[in-house]
N, C-alpha and C positions, 0 to 999 in steps of 0.2 A: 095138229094131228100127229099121231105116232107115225113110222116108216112101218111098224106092223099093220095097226089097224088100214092105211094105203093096200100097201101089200093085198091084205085080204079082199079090197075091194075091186083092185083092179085085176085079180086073180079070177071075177066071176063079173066080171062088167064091161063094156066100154065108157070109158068115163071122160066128161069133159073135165074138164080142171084148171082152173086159172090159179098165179103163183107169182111172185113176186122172182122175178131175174136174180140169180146166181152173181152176173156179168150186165147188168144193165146197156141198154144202147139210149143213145142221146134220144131221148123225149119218151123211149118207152121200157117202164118200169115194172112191166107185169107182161105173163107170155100166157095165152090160152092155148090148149090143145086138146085132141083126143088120145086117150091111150088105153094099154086095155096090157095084159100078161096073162090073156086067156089063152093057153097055152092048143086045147081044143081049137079053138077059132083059128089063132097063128096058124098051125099045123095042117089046117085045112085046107084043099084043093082051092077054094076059094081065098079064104087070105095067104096061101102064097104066090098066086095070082094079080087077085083085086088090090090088096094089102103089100105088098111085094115083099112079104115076111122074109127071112131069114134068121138063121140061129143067130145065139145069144154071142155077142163080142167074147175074144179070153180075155186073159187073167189081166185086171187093173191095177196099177201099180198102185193104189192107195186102196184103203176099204171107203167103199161110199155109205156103210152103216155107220162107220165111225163119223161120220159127217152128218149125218142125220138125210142122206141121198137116200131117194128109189130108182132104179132102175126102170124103166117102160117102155115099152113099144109105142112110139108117135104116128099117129095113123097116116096126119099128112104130110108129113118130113119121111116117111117110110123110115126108120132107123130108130133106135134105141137113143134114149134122152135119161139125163139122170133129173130127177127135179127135187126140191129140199120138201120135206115134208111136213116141216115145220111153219111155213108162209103157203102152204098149197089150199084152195076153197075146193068140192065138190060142187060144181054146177049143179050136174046131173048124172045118171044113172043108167043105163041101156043095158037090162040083162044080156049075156052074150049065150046062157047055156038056159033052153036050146037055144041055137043062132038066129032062129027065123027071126026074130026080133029086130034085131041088129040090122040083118042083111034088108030086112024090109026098110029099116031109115036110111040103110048105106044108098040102096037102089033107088028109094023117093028124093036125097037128101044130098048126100056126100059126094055121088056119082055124077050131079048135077052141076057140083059148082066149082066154077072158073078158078085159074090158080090168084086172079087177084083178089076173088072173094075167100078163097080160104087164104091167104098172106093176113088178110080185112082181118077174119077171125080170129088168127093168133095174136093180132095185135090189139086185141081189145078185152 
């Protein structure tokens, strides 16, 4: 996948995403997450609450486009991840605009689980 067509997607989605490690750790080779660069949602009373948003990091001492990096917001690392876009899968798709969508899975879903089931789900 391009860092553009990424970009775009996660510009108007929460998106799960599984990706093959940067930086591998002993036995695991792929990193699942949620992310999303819905800048609406981020901005929101709620995600920067629920989501514990905050602005975008400055200036990086390399370009992460030159690299084939995206930028994202990780929903449950709270923080800004770069991930290669080149080895990254779309699970799935969660419109974020409007947000009821979203916030209806966050509150059924995301809200519910323990930190060693979501550790569970990045690692798999």
């Amino acid at each position: 996948m391009t860092p553009g067509t990424l970009e775009q997607i996660l510009n108007s989605n929460v998106v799960e995403l599984r990706f093959t490690r940067r930086r591998p750790l002993p036995g695991l080779n792929f990193r699942r997450m949620l992310a999303t660069n819905d800048t609406n949602l981020l901005n929101s009373m709620p995600g920067r609450l629920a989501l514990n948003f905050h602005g975008a990091p400055g200036h990086l001492k390399f370009s992460p486009e030159q690299k084939g990096l995206v930028m994202t917001w990780d929903i449950f690392l709270q923080d800004f991840r770069l991930i290669p876009a080149e080895s990254v899968e779309v699970v799935r798709a969660i419109k974020s605009t409007p947000p009821d969508e979203f916030w209806k899975f966050f509150n059924s879903v995301l809200s519910k689980m323990s930190e060693s089931q979501k550790v569970q789900f990045m690692h798999t």
